[in-house]
C-alpha positions as CSV (number, residue, x, y, z in Angstrom):
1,X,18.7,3.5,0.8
2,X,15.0,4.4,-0.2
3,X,12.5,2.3,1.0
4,X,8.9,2.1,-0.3
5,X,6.8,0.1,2.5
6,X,3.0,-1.0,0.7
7,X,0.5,-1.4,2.9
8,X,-3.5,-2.1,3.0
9,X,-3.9,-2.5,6.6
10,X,-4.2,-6.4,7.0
11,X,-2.1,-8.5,9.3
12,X,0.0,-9.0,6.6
13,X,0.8,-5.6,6.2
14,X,1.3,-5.4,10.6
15,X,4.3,-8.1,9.8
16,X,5.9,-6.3,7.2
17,X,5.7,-3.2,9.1
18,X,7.4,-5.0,11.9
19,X,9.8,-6.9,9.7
20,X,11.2,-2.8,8.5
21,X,11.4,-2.3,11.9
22,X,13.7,-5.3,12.6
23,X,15.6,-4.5,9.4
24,X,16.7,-0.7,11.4
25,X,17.1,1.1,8.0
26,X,20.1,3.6,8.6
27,X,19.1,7.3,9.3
28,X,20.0,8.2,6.0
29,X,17.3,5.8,4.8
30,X,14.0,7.1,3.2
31,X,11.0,5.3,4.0
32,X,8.0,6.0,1.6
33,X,5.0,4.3,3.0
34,X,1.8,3.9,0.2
35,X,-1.7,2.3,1.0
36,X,-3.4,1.8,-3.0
37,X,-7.4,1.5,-3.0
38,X,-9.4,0.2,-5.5
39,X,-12.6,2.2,-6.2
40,X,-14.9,1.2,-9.3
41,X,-14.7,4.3,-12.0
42,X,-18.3,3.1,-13.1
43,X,-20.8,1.0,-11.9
44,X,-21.8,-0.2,-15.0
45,X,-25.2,1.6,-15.8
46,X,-23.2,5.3,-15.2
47,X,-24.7,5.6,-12.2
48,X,-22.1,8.0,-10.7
49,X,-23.3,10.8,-13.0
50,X,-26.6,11.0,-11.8
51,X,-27.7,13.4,-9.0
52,X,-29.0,12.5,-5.3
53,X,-27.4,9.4,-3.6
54,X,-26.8,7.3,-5.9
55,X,-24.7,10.2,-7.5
56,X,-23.1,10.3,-4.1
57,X,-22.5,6.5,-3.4
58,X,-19.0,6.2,-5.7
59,X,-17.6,9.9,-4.0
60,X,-18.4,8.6,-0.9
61,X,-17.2,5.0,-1.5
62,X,-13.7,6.9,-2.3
63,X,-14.1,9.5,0.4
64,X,-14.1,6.2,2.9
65,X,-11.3,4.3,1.4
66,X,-9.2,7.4,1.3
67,X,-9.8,8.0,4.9
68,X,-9.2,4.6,6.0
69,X,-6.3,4.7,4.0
70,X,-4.6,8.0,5.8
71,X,-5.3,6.0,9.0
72,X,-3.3,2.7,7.7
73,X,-0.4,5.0,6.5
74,X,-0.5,7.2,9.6
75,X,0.1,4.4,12.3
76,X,2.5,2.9,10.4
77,X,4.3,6.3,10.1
78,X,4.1,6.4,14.0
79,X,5.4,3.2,14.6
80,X,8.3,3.3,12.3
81,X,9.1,6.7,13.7
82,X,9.0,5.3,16.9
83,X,11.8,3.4,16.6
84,X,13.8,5.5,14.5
85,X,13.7,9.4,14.6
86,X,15.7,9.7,12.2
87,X,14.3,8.7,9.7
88,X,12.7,10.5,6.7
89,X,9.5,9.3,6.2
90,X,6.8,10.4,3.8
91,X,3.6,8.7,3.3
92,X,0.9,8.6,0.3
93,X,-2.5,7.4,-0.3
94,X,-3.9,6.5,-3.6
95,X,-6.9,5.1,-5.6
96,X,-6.2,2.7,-8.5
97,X,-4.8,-0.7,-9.1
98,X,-2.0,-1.6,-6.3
99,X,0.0,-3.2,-8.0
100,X,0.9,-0.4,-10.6
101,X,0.8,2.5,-8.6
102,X,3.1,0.6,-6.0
103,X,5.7,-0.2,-9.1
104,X,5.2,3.7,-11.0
105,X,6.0,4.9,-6.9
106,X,9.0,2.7,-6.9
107,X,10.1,3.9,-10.1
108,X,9.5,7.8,-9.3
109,X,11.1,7.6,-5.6
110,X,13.8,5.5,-7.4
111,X,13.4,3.0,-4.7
112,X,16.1,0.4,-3.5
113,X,13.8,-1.6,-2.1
114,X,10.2,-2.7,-1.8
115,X,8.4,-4.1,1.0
116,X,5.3,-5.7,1.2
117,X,3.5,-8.4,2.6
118,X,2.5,-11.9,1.2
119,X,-1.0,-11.2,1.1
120,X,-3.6,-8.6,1.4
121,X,-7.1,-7.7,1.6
122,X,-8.7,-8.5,-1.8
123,X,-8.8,-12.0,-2.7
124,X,-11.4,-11.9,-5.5
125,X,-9.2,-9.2,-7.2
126,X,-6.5,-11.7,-6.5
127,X,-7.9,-14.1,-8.4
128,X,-8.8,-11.8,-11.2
129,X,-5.7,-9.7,-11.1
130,X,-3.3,-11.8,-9.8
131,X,-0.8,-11.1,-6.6
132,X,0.2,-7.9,-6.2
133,X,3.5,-9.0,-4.5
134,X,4.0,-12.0,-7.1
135,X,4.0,-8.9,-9.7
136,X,6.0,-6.6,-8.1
137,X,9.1,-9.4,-7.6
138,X,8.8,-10.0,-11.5
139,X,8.4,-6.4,-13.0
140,X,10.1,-4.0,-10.3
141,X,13.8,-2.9,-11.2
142,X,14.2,-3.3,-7.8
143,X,14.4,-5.3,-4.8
144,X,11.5,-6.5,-3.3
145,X,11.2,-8.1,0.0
146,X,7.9,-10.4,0.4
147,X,7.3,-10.7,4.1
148,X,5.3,-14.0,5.2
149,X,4.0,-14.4,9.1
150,X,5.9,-17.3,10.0
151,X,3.1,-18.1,12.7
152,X,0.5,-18.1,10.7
153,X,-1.1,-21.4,9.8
């Protein structure tokens, strides 16, 4: 079975991670873990072209996010791992919108089944964009598991 766990770093993600563990994949499994950030390509006034910091503020912006992002992925690697050596895990980070790079990884890792959680960082893209998770359950040829924190209030 390949597996695609999405993950931002927010509790939600810490239940789905959990809830993967629960579900112990066999060893055959794959497990490819993905954190997506969102970094503006302009700021509007082109900015990001000129020189000194402001040049620097967008390239750093990303440099942050993608670090942050290799962290988020990393942990959950070790936990997963953790629990099951046997595993094949691989893990990416990538900037753009998360709910179609999650969907183009599922369809290039031709994935059995994504997991995500109910809700992530980002609520004002949220309400622009919609739910990531609502649009992966209507456009992935998949399965997609939607995890929810049944204690949260």
């Amino acid at each position: 079975m390949k597996i695609i766990l999405a993950i931002d770093g927010s509790d939600f993600s810490k239940v789905a991670i959990h809830e993967l563990i629960k579900m112990t994949p066999s060893s055959k499994s794959e497990i490819h873990i993905i954190n997506v950030y969102e970094v503006p390509k302009t700021t509007g006034l082109g900015l990001h072209t000129m020189g000194g910091r402001i040049g620097n503020y967008i390239e750093e912006i990303r440099s942050n996010a993608k670090k942050l992002g290799n962290k988020i992925v990393s942990e959950a690697f070790d936990k997963i791992k953790t629990e099951n050596k046997a595993l094949t895990i691989t893990t990416s980070v990538v900037n753009g919108l998360p709910k179609k790079e999650i969907l183009e990884k599922a369809e290039s890792f031709d994935t059995d089944l994504i997991v995500v959680g109910s809700q992530g960082q980002g609520a004002f893209s949220r309400l622009l964009l919609g739910s990531v998770s609502q649009y992966l359950a209507t456009h992935a040829k998949c399965s997609v598991m939607i995890v929810k924190d049944k204690d949260a209030k």
